[in-house]
C-alpha positions in Angstrom: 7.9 -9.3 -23.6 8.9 -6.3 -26.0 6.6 -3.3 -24.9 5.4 -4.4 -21.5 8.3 -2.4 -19.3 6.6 1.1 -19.7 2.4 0.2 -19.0 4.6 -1.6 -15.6 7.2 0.9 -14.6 3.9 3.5 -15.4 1.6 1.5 -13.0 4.3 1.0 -10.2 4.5 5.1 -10.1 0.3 5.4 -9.9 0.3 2.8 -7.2 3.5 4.8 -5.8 1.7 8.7 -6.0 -1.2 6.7 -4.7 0.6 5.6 -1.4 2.4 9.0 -1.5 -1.2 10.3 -1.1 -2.7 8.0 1.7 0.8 8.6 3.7 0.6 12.2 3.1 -3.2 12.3 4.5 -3.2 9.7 7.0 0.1 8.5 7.9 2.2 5.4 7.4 0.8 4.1 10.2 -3.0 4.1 9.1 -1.2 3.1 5.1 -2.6 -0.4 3.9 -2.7 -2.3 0.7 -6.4 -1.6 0.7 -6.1 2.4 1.4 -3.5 2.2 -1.5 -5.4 0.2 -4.4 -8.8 2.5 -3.8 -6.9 5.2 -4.4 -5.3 4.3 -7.2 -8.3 2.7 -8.4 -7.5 -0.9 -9.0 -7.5 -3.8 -6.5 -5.6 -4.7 -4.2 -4.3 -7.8 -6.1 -2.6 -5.7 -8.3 -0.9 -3.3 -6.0 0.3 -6.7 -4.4 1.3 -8.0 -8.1 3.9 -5.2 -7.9 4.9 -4.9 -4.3 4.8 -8.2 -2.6 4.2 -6.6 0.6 3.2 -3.6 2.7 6.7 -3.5 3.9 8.6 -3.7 0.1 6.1 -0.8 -1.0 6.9 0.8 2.2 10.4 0.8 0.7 9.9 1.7 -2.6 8.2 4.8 -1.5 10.9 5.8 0.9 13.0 5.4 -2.0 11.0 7.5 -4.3 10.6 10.3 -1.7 14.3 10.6 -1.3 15.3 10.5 -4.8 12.7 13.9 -5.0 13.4 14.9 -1.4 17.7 14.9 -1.3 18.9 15.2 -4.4 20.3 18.8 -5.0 20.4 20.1 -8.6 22.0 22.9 -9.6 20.6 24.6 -13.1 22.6 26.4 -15.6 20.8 29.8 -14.3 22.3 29.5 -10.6 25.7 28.1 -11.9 26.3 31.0 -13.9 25.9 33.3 -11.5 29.8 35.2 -10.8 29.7 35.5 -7.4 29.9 32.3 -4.7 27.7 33.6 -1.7 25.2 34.8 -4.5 25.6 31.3 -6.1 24.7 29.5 -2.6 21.6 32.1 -1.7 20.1 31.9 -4.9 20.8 28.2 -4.0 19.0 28.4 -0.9 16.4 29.8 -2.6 15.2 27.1 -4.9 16.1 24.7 -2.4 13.3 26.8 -0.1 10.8 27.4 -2.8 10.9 23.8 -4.1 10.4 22.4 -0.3 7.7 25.4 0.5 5.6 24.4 -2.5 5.1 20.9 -1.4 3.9 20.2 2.1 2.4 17.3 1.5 6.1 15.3 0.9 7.5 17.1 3.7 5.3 15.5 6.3 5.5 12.1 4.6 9.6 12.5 4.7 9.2 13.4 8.6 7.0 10.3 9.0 9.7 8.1 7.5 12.2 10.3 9.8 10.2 9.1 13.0 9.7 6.0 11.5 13.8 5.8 11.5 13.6 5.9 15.5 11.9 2.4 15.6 14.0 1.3 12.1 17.6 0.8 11.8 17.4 0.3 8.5 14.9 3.5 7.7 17.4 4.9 9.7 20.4 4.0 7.7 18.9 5.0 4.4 18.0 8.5 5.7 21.1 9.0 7.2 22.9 8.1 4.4 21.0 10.2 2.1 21.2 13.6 3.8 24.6 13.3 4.4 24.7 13.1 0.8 22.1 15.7 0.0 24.6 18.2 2.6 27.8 16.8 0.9 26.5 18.3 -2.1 26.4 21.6 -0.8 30.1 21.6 0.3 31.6 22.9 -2.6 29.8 25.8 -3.0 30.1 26.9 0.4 34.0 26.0 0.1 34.2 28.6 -2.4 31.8 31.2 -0.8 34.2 30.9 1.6 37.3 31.4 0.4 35.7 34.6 -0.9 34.1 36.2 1.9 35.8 34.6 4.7 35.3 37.9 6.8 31.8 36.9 6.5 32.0 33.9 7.7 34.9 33.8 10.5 35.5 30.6 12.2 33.6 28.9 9.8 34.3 25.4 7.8 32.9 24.7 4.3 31.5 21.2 6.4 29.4 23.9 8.8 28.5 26.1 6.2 26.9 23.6 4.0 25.3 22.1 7.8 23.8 26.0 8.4 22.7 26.0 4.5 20.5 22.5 4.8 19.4 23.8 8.1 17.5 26.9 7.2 16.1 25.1 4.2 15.1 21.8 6.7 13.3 24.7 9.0 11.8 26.3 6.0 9.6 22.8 5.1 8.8 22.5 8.8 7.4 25.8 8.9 5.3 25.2 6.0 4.1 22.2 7.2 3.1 23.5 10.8 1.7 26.3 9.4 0.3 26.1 5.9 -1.9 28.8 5.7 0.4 31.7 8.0 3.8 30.8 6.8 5.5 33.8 5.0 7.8 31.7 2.5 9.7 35.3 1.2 9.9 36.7 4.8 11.6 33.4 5.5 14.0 33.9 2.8 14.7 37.4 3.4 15.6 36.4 6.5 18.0 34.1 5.1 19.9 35.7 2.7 19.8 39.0 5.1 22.2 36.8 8.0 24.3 35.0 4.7 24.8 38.8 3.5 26.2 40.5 6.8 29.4 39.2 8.6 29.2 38.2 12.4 29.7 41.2 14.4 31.6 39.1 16.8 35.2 36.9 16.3 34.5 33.5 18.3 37.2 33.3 21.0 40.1 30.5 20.7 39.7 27.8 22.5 35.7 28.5 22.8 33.1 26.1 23.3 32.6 24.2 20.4 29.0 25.0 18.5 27.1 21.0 17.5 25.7 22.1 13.7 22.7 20.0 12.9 23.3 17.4 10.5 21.6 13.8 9.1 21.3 12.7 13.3 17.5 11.5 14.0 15.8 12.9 16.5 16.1 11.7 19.9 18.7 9.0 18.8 21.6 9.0 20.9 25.2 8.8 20.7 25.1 5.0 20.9 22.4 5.1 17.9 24.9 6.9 15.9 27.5 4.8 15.8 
């Protein structure tokens, strides 16, 4: 019927921010139906109307999380900027601050990333989408690259873009762990400090090779990966 789409699509998000919140303070594991509809305020009938299950809201919310979570958007303000290693910190930087202000969806994204381990389709979807979300960062480091490559000897635009998700993954943990003690600016002077100065040291050819984290779970093995 003409008109209905909006009230539905506007109730599946408050039943969606509703489990957001109950995974956020509780867990997925201690997330029911129930938990869900009293927060939200309506029954549990109704949550069900919309999500058949526990499992397809389950879904819907990993889905929502990601789609806020891993998808990298570059504004006009940090695509203007002239130079490519400024263009990636200030980058960084609102990757950081956007993470750092919301703790809350980092630990619910970490429960679906342990929820991965026992998942293989959890698993797939995350894996999927930070590959993606670290594929979008290979262009600009490609071109900080190619114009600082003193600063960066050794280095591919695939490891770059690994390094770059990296601090900003560790940034959100360190909120998370510790709210209260975390110094978000220290964190980020930090940052752009080791992107501003070259490696004092020219890796050796023929040296060890260096694992950069990427989208692999933790604890999943080789085997997993495949």
């Amino acid at each position: 019927m003409p008109g209905t789409r909006a009230p539905e699509e506007e109730r599946r998000e408050q039943i969606l921010s509703a489990a957001h919140d109950v995974a956020a303070r509780r867990g997925l594991a201690d997330l029911t139906i129930r938990r869900v509809a009293a927060r939200a305020s309506i029954s549990s009938g109704l949550v069900l109307f919309h999500f058949k299950s526990k499992d397809q809201l389950l879904a819907a919310l990993l889905d929502r999380l990601l789609e806020t979570t891993t998808v990298l958007h570059v504004g006009p303000e940090i695509a203007a900027i002239a130079a490519p290693l400024d263009r990636l910190v200030a980058l960084l930087r609102q990757e950081m601050d956007r993470l750092t202000r919301e703790p809350r969806r980092t630990r619910v994204f970490f429960e679906f990333w342990m929820a991965g381990l026992k998942s293989p389709g959890v698993r797939a979807k995350m894996r999927r989408e930070l590959a993606r979300y670290r594929a979008a960062f290979r262009p600009m480091a490609e071109e900080a690259l190619a114009a600082s490559p003193e600063r960066f000897p050794g280095m591919t635009p695939e490891g770059l873009a690994a390094v770059s998700v990296g601090f900003i993954k560790g940034c959100a943990v360190q909120q998370m762990i510790d709210p209260a003690g975390f110094d978000a600016a220290q964190f980020l002077a930090a940052a752009e400090g080791l992107f501003a100065h070259p490696s004092p040291t020219e890796p050796t050819e023929g040296g060890p090779s260096v694992d950069l984290p990427g989208d692999r779970l933790p604890m999943e093995t080789d085997a997993d990966a495949q």
